[in-house]
N, C-alpha and C positions, 0 to 999 in steps of 0.2 A: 763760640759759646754753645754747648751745648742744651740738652731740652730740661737737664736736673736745674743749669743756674737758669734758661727761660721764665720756669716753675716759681722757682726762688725770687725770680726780680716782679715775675706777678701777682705773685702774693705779697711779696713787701709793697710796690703801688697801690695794691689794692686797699692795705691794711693802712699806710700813710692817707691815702684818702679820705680812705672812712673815719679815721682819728681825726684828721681836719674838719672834715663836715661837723662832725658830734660835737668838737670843740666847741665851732662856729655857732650851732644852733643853741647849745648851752648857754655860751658867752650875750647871746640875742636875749635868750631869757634873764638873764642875770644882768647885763649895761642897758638892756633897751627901755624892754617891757618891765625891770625889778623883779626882785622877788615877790615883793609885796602884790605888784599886778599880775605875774603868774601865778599865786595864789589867787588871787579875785579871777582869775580865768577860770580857772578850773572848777571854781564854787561853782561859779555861772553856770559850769556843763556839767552838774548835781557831784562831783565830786568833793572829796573833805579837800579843803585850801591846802593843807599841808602836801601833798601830793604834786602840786609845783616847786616847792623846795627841792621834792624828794626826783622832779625832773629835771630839774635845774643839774640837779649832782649826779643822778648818771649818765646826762649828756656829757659834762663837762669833765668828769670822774673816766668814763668810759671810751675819750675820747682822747684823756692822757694817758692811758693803761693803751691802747690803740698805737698811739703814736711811739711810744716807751718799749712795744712790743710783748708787754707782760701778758702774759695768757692773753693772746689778740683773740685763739679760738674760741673762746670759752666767751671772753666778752662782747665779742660780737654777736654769739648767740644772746648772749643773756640782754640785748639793747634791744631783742626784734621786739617782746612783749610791749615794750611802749611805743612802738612804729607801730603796731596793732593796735593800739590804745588810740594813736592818733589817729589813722583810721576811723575807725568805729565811733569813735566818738566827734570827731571834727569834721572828718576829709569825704567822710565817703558820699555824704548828701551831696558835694557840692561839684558831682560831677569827676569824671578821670580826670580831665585836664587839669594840674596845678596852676595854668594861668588867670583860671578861673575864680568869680567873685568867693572868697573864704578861702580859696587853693583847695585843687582836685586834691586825690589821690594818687597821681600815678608819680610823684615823688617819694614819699613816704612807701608804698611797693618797690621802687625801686631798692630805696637803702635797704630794705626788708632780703631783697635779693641778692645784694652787693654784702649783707652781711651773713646770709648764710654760704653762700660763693666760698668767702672767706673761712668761715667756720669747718664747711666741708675741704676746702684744699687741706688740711690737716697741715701739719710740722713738716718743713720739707725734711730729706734725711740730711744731716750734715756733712762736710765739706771731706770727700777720703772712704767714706762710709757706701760701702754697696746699694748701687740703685737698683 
């Protein structure tokens, strides 16, 4: 195996990962919590309710676009603003540690870094194509 397919098998890991996790936390908002209570969440933390629908869908949107492989770079970037949202608006009083009461921070940093990682690895080149 050379270091082009090493390249190649890192970034599809990394890309299936991160489409799982987004999946996951979607799917938590959508069977757990409803939509309906991730709307009453988000009121709670002065935003408009709608705003959890609208999390709900690109967790869950972004997470099959992720997995599918469609523009993975592009959507990965386009997920960090709401890992920022959670951040700043939920995560960050409650301390780094996410095992902490409310959950730290240092999850939501993480996916933050795991998706621009991703975003920057760019398109490997394809398969015959000069490295």
């Amino acid at each position: 195996m050379n270091r082009l397919q090493n390249s190649y098998l890192a970034a599809l890991l990394l890309r299936l990962s991160l489409g799982l996790m987004y999946l996951a936390h979607g799917a938590l908002k959508l069977f757990v919590f409803t939509p309906a209570g991730t709307a009453e969440y988000f009121a709670s933390l002065g935003l408009p309710g709608f705003f959890g629908y609208i999390a709900i869908a690109v967790e869950i949107g972004g997470g099959l676009l992720l997995l599918a492989g469609i523009q993975a770079r592009w959507v990965a970037l386009l997920l960090v603003p709401q890992l920022l949202g959670a951040i700043a608006l939920v995560h960050a009083a409650n301390g780094w540690m996410f095992t902490n009461a409310g959950g730290g921070w240092e999850y939501p940093a993480f996916l933050i870094a795991a998706s621009l990682a991703l975003f920057l690895l760019g398109q490997p080149p394809r398969r015959g194509a000069a490295a």
